[in-house]
C-alpha positions in Angstrom: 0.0 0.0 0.0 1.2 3.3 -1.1 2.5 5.6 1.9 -0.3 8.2 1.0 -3.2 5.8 0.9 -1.9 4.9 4.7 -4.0 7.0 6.4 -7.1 8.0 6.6 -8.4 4.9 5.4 -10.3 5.0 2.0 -12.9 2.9 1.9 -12.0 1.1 -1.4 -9.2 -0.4 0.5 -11.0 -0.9 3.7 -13.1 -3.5 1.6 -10.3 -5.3 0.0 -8.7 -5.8 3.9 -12.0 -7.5 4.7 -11.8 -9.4 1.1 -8.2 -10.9 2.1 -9.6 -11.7 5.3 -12.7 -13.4 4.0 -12.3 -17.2 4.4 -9.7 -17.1 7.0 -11.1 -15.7 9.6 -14.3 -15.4 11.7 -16.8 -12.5 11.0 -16.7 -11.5 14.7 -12.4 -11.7 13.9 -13.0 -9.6 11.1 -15.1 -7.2 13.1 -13.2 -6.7 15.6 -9.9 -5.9 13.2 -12.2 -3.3 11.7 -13.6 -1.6 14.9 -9.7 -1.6 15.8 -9.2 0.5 12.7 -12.0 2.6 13.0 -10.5 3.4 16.9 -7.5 3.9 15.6 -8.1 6.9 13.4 -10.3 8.6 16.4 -7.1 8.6 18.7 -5.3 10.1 16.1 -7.7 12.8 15.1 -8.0 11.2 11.3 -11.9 11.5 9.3 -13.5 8.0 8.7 -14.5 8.1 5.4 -16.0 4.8 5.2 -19.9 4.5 4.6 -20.9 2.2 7.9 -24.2 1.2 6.0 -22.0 -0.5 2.9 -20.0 -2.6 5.7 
């Protein structure tokens, strides 16, 4: 992943994350990875642009 597209977190590439998950892990796993995400750009002040309904 490119050094720009790092952070904040488009959700194009949110999605494939969950793709390469898909099949390997549990949904609660993948979940939980996402939420960790999602916490991890409010301690750091970042916008979540990713649409909650299309998850």
């Amino acid at each position: 992943v490119a050094e720009e597209d790092h952070a904040p977190l488009s959700q194009d590439l949110l999605f494939l994350f969950i793709l390469a998950l898909t099949g390997a892990y549990s949904s609660s796993t993948i979940i939980n990875y996402v939420s960790r995400v999602w916490v991890w750009h409010l301690l750091y002040g970042l916008i979540w642009t990713v649409d909650k309904p299309a998850l």
